[in-house]
C-alpha positions as CSV (number, residue, x, y, z in Angstrom):
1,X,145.1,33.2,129.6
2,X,145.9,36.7,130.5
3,X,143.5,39.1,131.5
4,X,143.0,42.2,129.3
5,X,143.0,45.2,131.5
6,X,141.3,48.4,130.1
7,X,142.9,51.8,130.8
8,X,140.4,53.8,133.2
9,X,138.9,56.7,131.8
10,X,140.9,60.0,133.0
11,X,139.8,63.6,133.2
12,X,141.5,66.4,131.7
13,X,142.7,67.5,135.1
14,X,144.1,64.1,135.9
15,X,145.8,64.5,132.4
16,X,147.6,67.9,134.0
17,X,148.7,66.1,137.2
18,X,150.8,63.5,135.1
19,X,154.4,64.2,135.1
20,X,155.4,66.9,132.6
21,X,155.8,65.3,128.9
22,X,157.8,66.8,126.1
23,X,156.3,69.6,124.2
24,X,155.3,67.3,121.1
25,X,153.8,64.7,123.5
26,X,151.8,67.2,125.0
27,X,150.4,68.9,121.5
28,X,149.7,65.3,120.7
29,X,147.9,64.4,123.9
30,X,146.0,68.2,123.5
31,X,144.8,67.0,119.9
32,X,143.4,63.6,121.2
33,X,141.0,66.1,123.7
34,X,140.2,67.9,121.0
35,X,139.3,65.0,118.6
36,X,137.1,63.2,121.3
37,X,135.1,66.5,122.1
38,X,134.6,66.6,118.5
39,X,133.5,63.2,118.2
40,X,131.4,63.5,120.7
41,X,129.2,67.1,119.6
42,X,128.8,65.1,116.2
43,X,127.4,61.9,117.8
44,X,123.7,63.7,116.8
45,X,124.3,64.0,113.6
46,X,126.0,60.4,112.9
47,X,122.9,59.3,114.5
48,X,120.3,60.8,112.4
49,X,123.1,60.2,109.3
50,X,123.6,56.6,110.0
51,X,125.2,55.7,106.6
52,X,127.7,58.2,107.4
53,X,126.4,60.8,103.9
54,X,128.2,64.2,103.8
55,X,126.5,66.6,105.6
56,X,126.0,69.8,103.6
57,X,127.1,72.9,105.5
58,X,127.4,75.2,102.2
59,X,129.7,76.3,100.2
60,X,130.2,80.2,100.6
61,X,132.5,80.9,97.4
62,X,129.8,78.9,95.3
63,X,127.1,80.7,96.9
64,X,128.6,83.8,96.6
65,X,129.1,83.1,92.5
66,X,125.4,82.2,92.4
67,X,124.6,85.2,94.0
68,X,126.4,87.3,91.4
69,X,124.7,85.4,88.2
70,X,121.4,85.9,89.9
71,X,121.9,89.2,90.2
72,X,122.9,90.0,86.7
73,X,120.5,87.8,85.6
74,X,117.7,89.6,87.5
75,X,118.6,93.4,86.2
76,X,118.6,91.8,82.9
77,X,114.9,90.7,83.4
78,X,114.0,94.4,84.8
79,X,115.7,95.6,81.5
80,X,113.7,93.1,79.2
81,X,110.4,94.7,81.4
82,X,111.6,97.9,80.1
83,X,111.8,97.2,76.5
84,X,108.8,95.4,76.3
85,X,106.5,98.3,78.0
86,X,108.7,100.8,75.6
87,X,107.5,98.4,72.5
88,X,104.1,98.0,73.6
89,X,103.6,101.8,74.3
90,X,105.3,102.3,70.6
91,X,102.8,99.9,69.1
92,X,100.1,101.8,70.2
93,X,99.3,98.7,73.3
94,X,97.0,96.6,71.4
95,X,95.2,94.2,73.5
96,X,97.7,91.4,75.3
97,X,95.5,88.2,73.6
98,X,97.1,84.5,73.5
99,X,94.5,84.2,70.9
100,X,93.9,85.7,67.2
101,X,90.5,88.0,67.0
102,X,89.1,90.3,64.5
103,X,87.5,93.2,65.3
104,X,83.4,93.9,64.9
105,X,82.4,96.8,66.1
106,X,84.3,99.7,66.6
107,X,82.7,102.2,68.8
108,X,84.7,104.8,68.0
109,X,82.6,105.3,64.8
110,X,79.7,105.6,66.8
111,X,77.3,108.8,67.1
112,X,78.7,108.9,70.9
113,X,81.9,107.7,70.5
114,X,83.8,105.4,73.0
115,X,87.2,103.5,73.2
116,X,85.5,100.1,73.2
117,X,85.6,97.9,70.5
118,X,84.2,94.2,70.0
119,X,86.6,91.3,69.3
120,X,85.8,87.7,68.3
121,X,88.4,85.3,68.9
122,X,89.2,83.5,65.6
123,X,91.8,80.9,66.4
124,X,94.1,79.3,69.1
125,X,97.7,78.5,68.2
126,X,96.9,76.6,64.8
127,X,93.6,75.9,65.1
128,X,90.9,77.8,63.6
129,X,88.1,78.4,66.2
130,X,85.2,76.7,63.5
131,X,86.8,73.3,64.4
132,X,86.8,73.8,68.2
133,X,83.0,75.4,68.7
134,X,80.2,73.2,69.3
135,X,77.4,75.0,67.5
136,X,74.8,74.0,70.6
137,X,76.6,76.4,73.0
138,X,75.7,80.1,73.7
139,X,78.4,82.4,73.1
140,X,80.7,84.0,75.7
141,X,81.4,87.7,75.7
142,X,84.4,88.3,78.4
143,X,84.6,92.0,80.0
144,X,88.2,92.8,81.5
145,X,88.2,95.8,83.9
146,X,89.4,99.7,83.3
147,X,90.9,99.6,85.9
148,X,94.2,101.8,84.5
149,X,95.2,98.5,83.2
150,X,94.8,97.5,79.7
151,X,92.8,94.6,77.9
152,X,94.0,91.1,78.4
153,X,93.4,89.6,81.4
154,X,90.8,87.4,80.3
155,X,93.1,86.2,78.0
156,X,96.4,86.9,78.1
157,X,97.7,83.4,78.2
158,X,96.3,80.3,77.3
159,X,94.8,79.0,80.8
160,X,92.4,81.7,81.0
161,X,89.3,82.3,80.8
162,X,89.2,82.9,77.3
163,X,91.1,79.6,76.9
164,X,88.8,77.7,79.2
165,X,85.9,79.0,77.1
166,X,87.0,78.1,73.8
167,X,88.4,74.3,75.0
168,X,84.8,74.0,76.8
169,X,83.4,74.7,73.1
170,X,82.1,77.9,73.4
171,X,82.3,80.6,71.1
172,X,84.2,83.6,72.0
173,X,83.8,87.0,72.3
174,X,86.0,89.6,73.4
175,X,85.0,93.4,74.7
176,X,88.3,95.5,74.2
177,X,89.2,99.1,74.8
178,X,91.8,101.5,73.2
179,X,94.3,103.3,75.5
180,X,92.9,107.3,75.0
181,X,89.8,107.5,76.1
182,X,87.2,109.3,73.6
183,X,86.7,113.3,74.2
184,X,83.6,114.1,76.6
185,X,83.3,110.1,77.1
186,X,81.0,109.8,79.4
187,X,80.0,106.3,81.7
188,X,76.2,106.4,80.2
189,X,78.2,106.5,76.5
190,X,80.2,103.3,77.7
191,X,77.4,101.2,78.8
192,X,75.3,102.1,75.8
193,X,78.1,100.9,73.2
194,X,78.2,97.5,75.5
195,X,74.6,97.2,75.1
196,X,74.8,97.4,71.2
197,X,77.6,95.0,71.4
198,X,75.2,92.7,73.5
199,X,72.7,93.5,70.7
200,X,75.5,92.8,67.9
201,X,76.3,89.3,69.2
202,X,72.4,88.2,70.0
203,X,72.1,88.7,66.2
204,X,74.7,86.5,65.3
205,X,73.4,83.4,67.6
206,X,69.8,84.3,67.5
207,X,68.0,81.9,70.2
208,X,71.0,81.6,72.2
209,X,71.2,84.4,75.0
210,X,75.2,85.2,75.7
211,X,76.8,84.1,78.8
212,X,78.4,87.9,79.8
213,X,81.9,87.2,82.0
214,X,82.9,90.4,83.8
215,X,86.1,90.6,85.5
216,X,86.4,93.0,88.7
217,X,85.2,96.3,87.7
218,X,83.5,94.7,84.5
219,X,81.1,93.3,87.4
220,X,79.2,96.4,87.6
221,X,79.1,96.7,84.0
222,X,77.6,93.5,83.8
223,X,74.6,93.6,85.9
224,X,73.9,97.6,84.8
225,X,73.9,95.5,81.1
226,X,71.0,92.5,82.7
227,X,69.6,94.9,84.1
228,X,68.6,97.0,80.4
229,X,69.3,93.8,78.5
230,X,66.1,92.1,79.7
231,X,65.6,89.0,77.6
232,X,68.4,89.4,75.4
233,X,71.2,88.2,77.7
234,X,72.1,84.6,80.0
235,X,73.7,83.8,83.0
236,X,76.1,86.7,84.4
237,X,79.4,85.9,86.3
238,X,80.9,88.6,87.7
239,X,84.3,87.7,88.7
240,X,85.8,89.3,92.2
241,X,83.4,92.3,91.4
242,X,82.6,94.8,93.7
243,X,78.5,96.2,94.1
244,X,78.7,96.8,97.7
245,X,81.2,99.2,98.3
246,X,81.1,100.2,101.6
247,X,80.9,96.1,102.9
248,X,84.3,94.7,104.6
249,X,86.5,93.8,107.0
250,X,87.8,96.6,109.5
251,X,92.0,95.9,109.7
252,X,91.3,93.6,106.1
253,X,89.8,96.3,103.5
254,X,91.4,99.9,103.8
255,X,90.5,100.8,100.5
256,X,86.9,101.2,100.9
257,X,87.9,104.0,103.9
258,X,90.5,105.5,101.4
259,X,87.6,107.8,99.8
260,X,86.7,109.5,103.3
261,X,90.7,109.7,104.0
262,X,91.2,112.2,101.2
263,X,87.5,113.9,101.4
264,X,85.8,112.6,98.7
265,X,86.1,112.6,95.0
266,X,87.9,115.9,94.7
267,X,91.3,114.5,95.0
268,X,90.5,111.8,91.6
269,X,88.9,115.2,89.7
270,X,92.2,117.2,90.3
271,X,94.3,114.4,89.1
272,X,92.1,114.1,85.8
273,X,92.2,117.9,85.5
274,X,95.9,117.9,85.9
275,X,96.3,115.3,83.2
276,X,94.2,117.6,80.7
277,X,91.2,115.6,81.5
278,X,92.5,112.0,82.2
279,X,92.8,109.9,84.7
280,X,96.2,108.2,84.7
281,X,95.8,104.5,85.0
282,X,99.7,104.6,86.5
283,X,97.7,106.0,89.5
284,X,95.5,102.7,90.1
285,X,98.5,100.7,89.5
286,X,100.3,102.6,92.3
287,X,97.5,102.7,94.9
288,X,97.2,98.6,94.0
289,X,100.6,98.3,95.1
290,X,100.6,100.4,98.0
291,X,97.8,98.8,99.1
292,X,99.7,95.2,100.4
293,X,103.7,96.2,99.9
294,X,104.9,93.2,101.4
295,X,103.4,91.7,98.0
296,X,105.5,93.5,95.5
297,X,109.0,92.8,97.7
298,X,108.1,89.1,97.2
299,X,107.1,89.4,93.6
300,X,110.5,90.6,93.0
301,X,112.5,88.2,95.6
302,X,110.6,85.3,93.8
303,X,112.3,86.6,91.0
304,X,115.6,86.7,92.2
305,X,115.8,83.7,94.0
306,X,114.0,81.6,91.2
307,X,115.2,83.8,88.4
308,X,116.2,80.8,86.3
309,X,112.5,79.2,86.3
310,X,110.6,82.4,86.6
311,X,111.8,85.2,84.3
312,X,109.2,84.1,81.2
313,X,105.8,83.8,84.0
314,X,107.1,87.2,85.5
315,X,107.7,88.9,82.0
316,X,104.0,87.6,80.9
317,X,102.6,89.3,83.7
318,X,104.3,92.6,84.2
319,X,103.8,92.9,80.0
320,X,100.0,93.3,80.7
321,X,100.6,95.2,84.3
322,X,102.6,97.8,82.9
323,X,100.4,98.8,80.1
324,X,98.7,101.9,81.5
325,X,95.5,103.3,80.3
326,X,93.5,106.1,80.7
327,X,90.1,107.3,81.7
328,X,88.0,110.3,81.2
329,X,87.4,112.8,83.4
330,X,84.0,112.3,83.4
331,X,84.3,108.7,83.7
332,X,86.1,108.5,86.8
333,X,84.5,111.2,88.7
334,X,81.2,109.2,88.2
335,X,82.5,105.8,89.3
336,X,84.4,107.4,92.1
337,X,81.3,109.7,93.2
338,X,78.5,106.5,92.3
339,X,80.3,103.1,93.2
340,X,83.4,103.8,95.5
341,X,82.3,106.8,97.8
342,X,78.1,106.8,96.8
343,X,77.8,103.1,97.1
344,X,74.6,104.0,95.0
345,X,74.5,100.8,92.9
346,X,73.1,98.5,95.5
347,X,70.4,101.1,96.6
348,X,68.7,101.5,93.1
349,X,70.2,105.6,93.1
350,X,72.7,105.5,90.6
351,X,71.8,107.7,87.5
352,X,73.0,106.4,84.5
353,X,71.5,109.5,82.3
354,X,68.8,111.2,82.2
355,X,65.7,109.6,83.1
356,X,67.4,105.9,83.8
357,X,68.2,104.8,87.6
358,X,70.0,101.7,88.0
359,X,68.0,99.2,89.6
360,X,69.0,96.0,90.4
361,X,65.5,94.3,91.1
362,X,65.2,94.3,86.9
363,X,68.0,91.5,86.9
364,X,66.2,88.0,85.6
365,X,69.0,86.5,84.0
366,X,71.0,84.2,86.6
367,X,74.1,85.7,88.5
368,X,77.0,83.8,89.4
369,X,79.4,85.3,91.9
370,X,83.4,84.4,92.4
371,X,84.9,85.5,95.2
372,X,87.7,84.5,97.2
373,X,88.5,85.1,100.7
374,X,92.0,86.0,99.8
375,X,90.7,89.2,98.0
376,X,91.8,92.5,99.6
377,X,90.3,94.0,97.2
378,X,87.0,92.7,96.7
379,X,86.5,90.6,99.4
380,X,83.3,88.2,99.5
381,X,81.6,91.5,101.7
382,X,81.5,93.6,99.0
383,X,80.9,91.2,96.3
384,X,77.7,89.6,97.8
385,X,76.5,92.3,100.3
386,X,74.3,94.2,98.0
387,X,71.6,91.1,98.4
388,X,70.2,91.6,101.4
389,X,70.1,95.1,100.5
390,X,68.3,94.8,97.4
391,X,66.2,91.7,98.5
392,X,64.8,92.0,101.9
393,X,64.7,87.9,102.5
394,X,64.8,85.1,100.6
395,X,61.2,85.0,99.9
396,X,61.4,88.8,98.5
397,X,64.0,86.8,96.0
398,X,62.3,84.1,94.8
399,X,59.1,85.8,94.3
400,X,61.4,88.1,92.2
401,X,62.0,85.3,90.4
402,X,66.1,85.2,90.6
403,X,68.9,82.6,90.8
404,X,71.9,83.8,92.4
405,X,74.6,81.3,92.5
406,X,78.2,82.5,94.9
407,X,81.3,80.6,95.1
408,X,83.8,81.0,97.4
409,X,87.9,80.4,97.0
410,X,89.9,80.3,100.1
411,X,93.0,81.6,99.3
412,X,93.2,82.8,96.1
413,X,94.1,86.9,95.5
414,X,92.5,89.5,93.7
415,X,94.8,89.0,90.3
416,X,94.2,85.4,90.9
417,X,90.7,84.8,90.3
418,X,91.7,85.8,86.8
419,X,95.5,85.0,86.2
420,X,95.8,82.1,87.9
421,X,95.7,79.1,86.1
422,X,94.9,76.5,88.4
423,X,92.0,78.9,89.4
424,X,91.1,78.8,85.1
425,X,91.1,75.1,84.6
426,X,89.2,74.1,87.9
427,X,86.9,77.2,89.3
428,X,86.4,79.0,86.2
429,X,85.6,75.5,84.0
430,X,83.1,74.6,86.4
431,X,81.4,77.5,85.8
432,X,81.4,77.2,82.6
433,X,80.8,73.6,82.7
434,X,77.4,74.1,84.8
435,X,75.5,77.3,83.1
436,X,72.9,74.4,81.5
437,X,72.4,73.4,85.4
438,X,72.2,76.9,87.1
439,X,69.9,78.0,84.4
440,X,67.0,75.3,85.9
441,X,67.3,76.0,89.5
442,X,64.8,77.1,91.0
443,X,64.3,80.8,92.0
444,X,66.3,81.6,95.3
445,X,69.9,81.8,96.6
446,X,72.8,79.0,96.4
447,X,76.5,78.1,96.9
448,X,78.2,76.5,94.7
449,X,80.3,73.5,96.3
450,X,83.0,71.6,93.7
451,X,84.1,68.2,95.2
452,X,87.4,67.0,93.6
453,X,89.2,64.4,95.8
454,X,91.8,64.0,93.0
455,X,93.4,67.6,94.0
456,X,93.6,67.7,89.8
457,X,92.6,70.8,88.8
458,X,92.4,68.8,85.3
459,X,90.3,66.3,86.1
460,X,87.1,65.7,84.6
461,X,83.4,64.9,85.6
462,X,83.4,62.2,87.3
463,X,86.5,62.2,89.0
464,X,85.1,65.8,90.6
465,X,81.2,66.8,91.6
466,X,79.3,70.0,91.7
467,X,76.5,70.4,94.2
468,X,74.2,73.8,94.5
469,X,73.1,74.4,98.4
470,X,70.6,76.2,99.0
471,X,71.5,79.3,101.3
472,X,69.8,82.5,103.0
473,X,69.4,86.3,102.1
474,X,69.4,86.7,105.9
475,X,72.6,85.5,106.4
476,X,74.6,87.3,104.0
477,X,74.2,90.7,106.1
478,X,77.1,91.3,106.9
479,X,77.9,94.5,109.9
480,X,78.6,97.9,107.9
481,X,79.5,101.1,109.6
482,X,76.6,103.2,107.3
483,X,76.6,105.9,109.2
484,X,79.6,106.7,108.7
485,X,80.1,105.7,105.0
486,X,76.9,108.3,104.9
487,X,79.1,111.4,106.2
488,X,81.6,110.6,103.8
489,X,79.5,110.7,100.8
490,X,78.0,114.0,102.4
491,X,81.4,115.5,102.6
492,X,82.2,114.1,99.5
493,X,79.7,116.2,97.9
494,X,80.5,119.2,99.6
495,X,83.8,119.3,98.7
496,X,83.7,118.5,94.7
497,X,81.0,120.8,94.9
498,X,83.8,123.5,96.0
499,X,86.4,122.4,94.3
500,X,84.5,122.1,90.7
501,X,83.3,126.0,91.4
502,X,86.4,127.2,92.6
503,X,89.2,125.4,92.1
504,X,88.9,123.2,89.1
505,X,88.3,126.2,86.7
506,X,92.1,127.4,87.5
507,X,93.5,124.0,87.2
508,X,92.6,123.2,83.9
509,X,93.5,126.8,82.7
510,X,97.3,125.5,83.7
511,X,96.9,122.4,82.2
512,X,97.6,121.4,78.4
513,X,98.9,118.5,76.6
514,X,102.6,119.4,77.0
515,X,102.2,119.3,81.2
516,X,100.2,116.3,80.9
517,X,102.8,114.6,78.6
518,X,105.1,115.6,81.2
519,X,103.4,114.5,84.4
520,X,102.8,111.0,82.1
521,X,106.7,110.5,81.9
522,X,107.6,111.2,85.6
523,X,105.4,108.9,87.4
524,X,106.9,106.9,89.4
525,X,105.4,103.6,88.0
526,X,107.2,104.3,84.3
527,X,110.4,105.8,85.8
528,X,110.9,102.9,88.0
529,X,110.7,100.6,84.4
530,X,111.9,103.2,81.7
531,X,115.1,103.7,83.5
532,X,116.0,100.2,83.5
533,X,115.9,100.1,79.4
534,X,119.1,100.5,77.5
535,X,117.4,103.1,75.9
536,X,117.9,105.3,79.0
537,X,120.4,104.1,80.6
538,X,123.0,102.9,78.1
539,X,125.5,101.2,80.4
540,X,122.1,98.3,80.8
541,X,123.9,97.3,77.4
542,X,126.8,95.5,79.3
543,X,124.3,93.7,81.9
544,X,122.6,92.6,79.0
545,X,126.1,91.0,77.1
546,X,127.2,89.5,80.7
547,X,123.9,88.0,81.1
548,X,124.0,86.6,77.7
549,X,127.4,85.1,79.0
550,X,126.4,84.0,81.9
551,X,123.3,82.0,80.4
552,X,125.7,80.0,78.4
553,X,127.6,78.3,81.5
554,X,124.6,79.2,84.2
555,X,124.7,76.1,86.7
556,X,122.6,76.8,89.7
557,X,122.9,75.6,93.0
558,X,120.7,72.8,94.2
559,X,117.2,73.7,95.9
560,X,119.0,72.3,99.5
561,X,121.7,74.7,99.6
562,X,122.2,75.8,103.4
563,X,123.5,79.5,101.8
564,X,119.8,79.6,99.8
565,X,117.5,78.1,102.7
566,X,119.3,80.9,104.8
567,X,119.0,83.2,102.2
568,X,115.1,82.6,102.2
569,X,114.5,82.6,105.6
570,X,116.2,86.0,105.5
571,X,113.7,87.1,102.7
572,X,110.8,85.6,104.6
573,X,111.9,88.2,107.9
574,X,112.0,91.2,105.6
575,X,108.7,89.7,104.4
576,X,107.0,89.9,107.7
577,X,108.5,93.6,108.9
578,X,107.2,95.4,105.9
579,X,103.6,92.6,106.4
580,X,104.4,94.5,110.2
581,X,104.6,98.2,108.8
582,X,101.3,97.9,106.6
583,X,99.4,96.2,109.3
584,X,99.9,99.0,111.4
585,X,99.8,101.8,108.8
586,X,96.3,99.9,108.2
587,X,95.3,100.4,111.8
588,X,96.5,103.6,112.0
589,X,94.4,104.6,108.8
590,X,91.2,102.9,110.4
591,X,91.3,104.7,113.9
592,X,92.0,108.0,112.0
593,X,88.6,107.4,109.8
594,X,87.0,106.6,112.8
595,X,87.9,109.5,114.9
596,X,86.7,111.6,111.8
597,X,83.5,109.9,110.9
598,X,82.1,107.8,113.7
599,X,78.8,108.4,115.0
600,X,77.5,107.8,118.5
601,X,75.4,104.6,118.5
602,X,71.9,107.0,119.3
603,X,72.3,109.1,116.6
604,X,73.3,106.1,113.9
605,X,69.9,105.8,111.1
606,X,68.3,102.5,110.8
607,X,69.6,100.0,107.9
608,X,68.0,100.9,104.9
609,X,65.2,98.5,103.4
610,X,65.2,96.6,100.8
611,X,64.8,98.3,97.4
């Protein structure tokens, strides 16, 4: 038998030393190199692709067709916005309920009128709220936050918390307001009307206390209400609400600083004055959104990129968010003055009228407190540092006789501890779920743990636990530059005190209905929607026809594209510089407040005692 004699292996230099072949002999021998190199770069990938499956590298032409119908199909959604905040404006912005409600009290009739008014939730989709109550249960009056937004976040869709409460059994009760506020509306008129609501829904379950659900600046409202409502109302959960204004995390919370960076409350009076006595609820909406930036550029990449999945969720929300409200003059200047700059609600000083002082020792009803970690806004400082403040220890509470029950989310944001509907149907249902429970503890402070090894936020009792641990006043203190927070408010005073003698009389001289209108229609939060309507910019009309085309033979590209991951990762770097850009705008902002305010550690007052 013949021996078989392999060829030995040559190198590319011994293939140049070979006597010279003919041109074709050498392209061909030049294309053999070139196939074995590339053989040999893609021996990786045959190895982790075994079963030889096409690898996806993208195709650009595809992509770059995607790209377009996103595109159109993402102006058409920012037109859509447009219309609907034009509509809603032209419908006079009723409240954004999932649910049907008739109205009870209007406080507008009232001797000191207010734009509140008293819903009661009458029926969800097709059934008639009789047939889902169970007559046992206490009713639940929600609160949703001026906050420049209007009513509806309580309830705006059905996993929410007005939802929750009516598929829990409970009946409903809604506290709505109108977009105007009342002439000469002042914040003792407001809390008055919310008492005689309290009063209004007492009489129609008599021997069942409400359950009073206050949603961020509702929180305050909330406790001032147990506070006067002694005996008449149940447990209170104050949802991501702020009573300790000046608590937080330096770098974490810039807005609590943002009242000593403009000097007080001057700067919110001369907007009101400017407005012919209003507050412009664009305003809050803006300084929400300038306040984490990097937020709003992935609200509307998520929107773009997803744009075929997303566009109703996104058109839910911004329908509520871009239905601005307004607040009196005098309203604002004595939240901003009391709450945000004064920080007077945890110390017992805020004056409601004349011969009341808030005081929050009076509260016997049980308080439950949500807070989430993930809260810029009201982090868990602000919503349970007033305790130690107002209770010296934990004996000083339970021989007051109080339960306060906190929870804690991890993640969750500001919006999300009332939008979110995971947070609805798990947090916000064991709440709800464990009032009978929280009304037996015993005096004294306790966190609320949920258990669920499921991971379903659906699942039911047993499948997930709730435990109360009992916790310390003492270690709820958290470290709060006060003496500095204390030269703001001093300033604070000083200036408005200047401004409302010398200044503000000219400034309203100037203003009238007509500039007001006009400073209404140029803010930067309408423009930025209104000229994405049809109705101002006509040529919208042919985005809308081409996305109404586009719909009818959309195919998207799969999830795995190459083109979108890259396309993602490039969102998630522009993500990071503008996360980069407010981080240190924050810091900047922080050492400029502390160069103005801070006092030398001799000179700094004690912490003030308990109340």
């Amino acid at each position: 038998m013949m021996e078989m004699v392999m060829p030995e292996a040559r190198s590319d230099s011994a293939l140049v030393d070979q006597p010279k072949a003919s041109p074709g002999r050498q392209l061909a021998v030049r294309r053999d190199i070139v196939a074995a190199a590339t053989v040999k770069s893609l021996e990786p990938a045959v190895a982790a692709n075994p079963v030889g499956l096409p690898i996806n590298i993208g195709d650009p032409l595809a992509y770059q067709r995607d790209v377009f119908e996103r595109s159109i199909l993402f102006w058409d959604t920012l037109r859509q916005r447009a219309n609907n905040m034009i509509a809603h404006e032209r419908a006079g912005k009723p409240p954004l309920l999932d649910f049907d409600y008739e109205t009870l009290v209007d406080a507008r009739r009232f001797e000191r009128p207010v734009n509140y008014a008293l819903l009661r939730i009458t029926r969800i989709g097709d059934d008639c709220i009789e047939d889902c109550i169970d007559p046992a249960k206490p009713p639940v009056v929600i609160l949703d936050p001026r906050a420049g937004h209007g009513p509806g976040i309580g309830g705006f869709k059905r996993d929410s918390e007005v939802g929750i409460a009516m598929h829990e059994g409970y009946p409903v009760y809604f506290v709505s307001f109108f977009p105007e506020p009342c002439v000469g509306q002042t914040l003792a008129d407001v809390l008055h009307a919310l008492g005689r609501f309290v009063e209004d829904v007492v009489k129609r379950h008599p021997g069942k206390p409400p359950v009073l659900y206050g949603n961020c600046q509702a929180g305050w409202a909330i406790t001032l209400l147990s506070a006067d409502c002694e005996g008449l109302v149940g447990p209170a959960v104050l949802n991501g609400s702020p009573l300790s204004y000046w608590a937080g995390e330096s770098g974490v919370n810039p807005m609590r600083i943002a009242g000593g960076l403009l000097g007080g409350v001057w700067a919110t009076h001369l907007l009101a004055d400017l407005n012919d006595g209003r507050l412009d609820g664009a305003w809050l909406a803006f300084n929400f959104e300038n306040l984490q930036p990097e937020a709003v550029w992935e609200k509307y990449a998520n929107l773009f990129t997803h744009v075929d999945t997303e566009r109703e969720r996104f058109l839910e929300f911004e329908r509520w968010w871009n239905g601005f409200y307004f607040l009196s003059r005098e309203e604002i200047v004595a939240i901003v003055e009391n709450l945000f700059i004064g920080n007077r609600l945890e110390e017992g000083k805020m004056r409601i009228c004349e011969g009341c002082v808030a005081d929050l020792r009076r509260i016997r009803n049980p308080l439950v407190i949500f807070a989430s970690y993930g809260d810029n806004i009201t982090p868990p400082h602000q919503a349970l540092g007033w305790i130690p403040v107002v209770y010296k220890d934990t004996s000083d509470l339970k021989a007051a006789g109080q339960r306060i029950v906190y929870l804690t989310n991890p993640h969750a944001g500001h919006l999300g501890i009332f939008v979110s509907a995971k947070v609805a149907r798990f947090e916000h249902r064991a709440i709800l779920e464990s009032l009978g429970e929280i009304e037996t503890l015993a005096p004294g402070l306790y966190e609320m743990k949920i258990d669920n090894p499921t991971g379903n936020p659906d699942c039911d009792k047993p499948e997930y636990s709730v435990r109360f641990e009992e916790r310390r006043v003492e270690d709820l203190r958290f470290a709060t530059p006060r003496a500095e927070f204390e030269q703001v408010r001093h300033l604070s005073e000083v200036n408005e005190q200047f401004y409302k003698a010398m200044v503000s009389p000219f400034v309203r001289a100037l203003s009238n209905p007509w500039t007001a209108a006009t400073l209404e229609w140029l803010h930067p939060m309408r423009t930025s929607r209104y000229l994405l309507s049809e109705s101002f910019s006509p040529w919208m009309r042919g985005v809308a026809a081409l996305a109404r085309l586009i719909e009818q033979r959309r195919q998207p590209l799969p999830e795995d594209d190459a083109n979108l991951r890259r396309e993602r990762e490039a969102i998630d770097r522009v993500s990071e510089v503008i996360e980069n850009g407010r981080r240190q705008r924050d810091a900047t902002e922080e050492r400029v407040f502390q160069a103005l305010y801070d006092v030398p550690a001799s000179a700094r007052p004690a912490a003030p005692p308990a109340v």
